[in-house]
N, C-alpha and C positions, 0 to 999 in steps of 0.2 A: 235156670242156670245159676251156677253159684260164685261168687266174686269172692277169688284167692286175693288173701291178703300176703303182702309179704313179712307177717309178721307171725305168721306160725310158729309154733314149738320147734318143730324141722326146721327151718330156716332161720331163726334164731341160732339154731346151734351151728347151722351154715357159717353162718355170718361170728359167732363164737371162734371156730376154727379159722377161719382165715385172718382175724385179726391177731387172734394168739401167733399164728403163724408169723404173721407180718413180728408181732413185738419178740417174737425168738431169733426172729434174722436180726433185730435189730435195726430196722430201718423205722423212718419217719412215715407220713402218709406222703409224703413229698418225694423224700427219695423212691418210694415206692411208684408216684405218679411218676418220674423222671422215667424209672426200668420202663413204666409201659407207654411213652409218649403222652401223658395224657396230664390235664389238669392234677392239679393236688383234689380240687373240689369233687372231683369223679368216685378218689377211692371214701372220702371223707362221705359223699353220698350213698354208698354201698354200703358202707361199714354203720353209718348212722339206720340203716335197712331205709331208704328215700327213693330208693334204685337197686331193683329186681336184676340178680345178673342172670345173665344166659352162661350156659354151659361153653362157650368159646371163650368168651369173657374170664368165666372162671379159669380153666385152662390156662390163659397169657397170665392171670395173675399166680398163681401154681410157678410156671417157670420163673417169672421174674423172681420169686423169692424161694427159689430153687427146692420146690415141693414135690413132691408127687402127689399129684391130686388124686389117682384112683387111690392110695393110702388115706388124702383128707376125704374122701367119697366113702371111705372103708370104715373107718371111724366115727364117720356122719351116722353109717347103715348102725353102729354097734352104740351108739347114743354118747362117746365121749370126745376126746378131743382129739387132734390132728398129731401131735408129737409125743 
């Protein structure tokens, strides 16, 4: 069995896109923790790739920074970025 890193080529760009995102809204990782109830240290663990997100996860970050994620999913599929 093979041990997925989350540090792939793909998930790097994951992880690409949803930070661009976050800095096009314009928010902090703070204010971005506030939209999701959650520590600042949560998005700052995602985004540094520490913390693998699930597909739900994804999602509540998506609304909070008012995305369409099957657009950042679309763009993942097409190798560029989210906006």
């Amino acid at each position: 069995m093979t041990k997925k890193s989350v540090f792939t080529k793909r998930y790097c760009l994951f992880l690409d896109g949803i930070i661009a995102a976050r800095r096009c809204a314009a928010l902090t990782q703070q204010q971005l923790a506030d939209r999701l109830g959650r520590p600042q240290s949560y998005v700052s663990k995602y985004e540094r790739g520490e913390r693998r997100l699930d597909v739900l996860e994804f999602v509540d970050i998506a609304d909070a920074l008012d995305v369409n994620p099957c657009l950042m999913l679309n763009a993942l599929r097409k190798g560029g970025s989210s906006r």
